[in-house]
N, C-alpha and C positions, 0 to 999 in steps of 0.2 A: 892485748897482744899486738896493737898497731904499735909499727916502729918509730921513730924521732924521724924528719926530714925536714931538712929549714925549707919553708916555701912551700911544704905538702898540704895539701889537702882533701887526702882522703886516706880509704884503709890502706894503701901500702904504703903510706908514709905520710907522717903531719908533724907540724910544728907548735908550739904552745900557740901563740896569738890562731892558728887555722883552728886549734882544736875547740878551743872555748868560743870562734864565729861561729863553728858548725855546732857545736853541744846547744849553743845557745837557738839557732836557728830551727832547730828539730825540736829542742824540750820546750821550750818559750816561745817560739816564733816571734823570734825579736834579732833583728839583722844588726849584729854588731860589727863596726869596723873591722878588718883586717890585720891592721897594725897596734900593736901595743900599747903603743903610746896613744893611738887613740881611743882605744879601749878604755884606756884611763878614764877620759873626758867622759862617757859613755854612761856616768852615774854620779854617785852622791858619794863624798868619801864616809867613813865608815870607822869608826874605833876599833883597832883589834879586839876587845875586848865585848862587842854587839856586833860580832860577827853571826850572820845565820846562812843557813843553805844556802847556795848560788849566789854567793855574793864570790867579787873576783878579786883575787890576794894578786899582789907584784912583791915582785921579789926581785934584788938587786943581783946579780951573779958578778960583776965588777963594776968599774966606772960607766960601759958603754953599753955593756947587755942586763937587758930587764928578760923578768919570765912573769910568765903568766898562770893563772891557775883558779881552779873552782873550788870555793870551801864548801866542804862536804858536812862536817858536824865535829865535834870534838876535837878539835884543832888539826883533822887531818881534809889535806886539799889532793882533786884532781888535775891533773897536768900529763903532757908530753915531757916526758923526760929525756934531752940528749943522750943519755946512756943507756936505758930501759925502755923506753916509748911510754905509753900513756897509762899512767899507772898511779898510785895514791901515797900519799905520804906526808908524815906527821912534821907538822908546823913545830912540836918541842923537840922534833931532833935537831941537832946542833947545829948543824950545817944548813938547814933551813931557820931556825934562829937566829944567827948571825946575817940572813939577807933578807929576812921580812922588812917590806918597804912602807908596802900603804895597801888599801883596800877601797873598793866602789861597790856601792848598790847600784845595779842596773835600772835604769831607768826607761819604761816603754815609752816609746814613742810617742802615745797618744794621752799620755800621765803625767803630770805634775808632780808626782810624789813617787817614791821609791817603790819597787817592786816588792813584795815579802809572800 
């Protein structure tokens, strides 16, 4: 029920990249970057296909805008959605087919190797 808000970071309004620092910071207690792109940086990339829970899907929206989002299980992920707010949805519908980009295993701080 929280809404989209670029820059938000909290319940009345959040943005993908705010959504997944704070999910990540409450379920994991793992302080992830702010920014998307370095979000990215923030793990091990990941085969779509040895995707597991809490690993983070980017998604391409055009040339300039990435999204971000938490896979859940069965190719559906959590995200902020600009149109719905933070809400769930499946990696085989079309329009999230057509912009899956890459994926990262998060990686703790204090670890060498990937989180699972």
């Amino acid at each position: 029920g929280v809404k989209y808000k670029k820059g938000g970071m909290s319940k009345k309004g959040i943005d993908c990249s705010g959504f997944v620092k704070q999910s990540f910071a409450t379920l994991f207690k793992i302080d992830l970057p702010r920014d998307t792109s370095l979000q990215m940086k923030a793990g091990v990339a990941v085969a779509k296909e040895d995707l597991h829970s809490g690993d983070l899907v980017f998604l391409r929206i055009n040339k300039s805008v990435q999204h971000v989002g938490i896979y859940l299980e069965e190719n559906n992920f959590l995200h902020a959605s600009t149109s719905r707010g933070v809400m769930i949805s499946s990696m085989d519908h079309p329009y999230w087919q057509r912009r899956y980009w890459r994926a990262v295993r998060v990686i703790r701080e204090t670890e060498n190797t990937p989180r699972t």
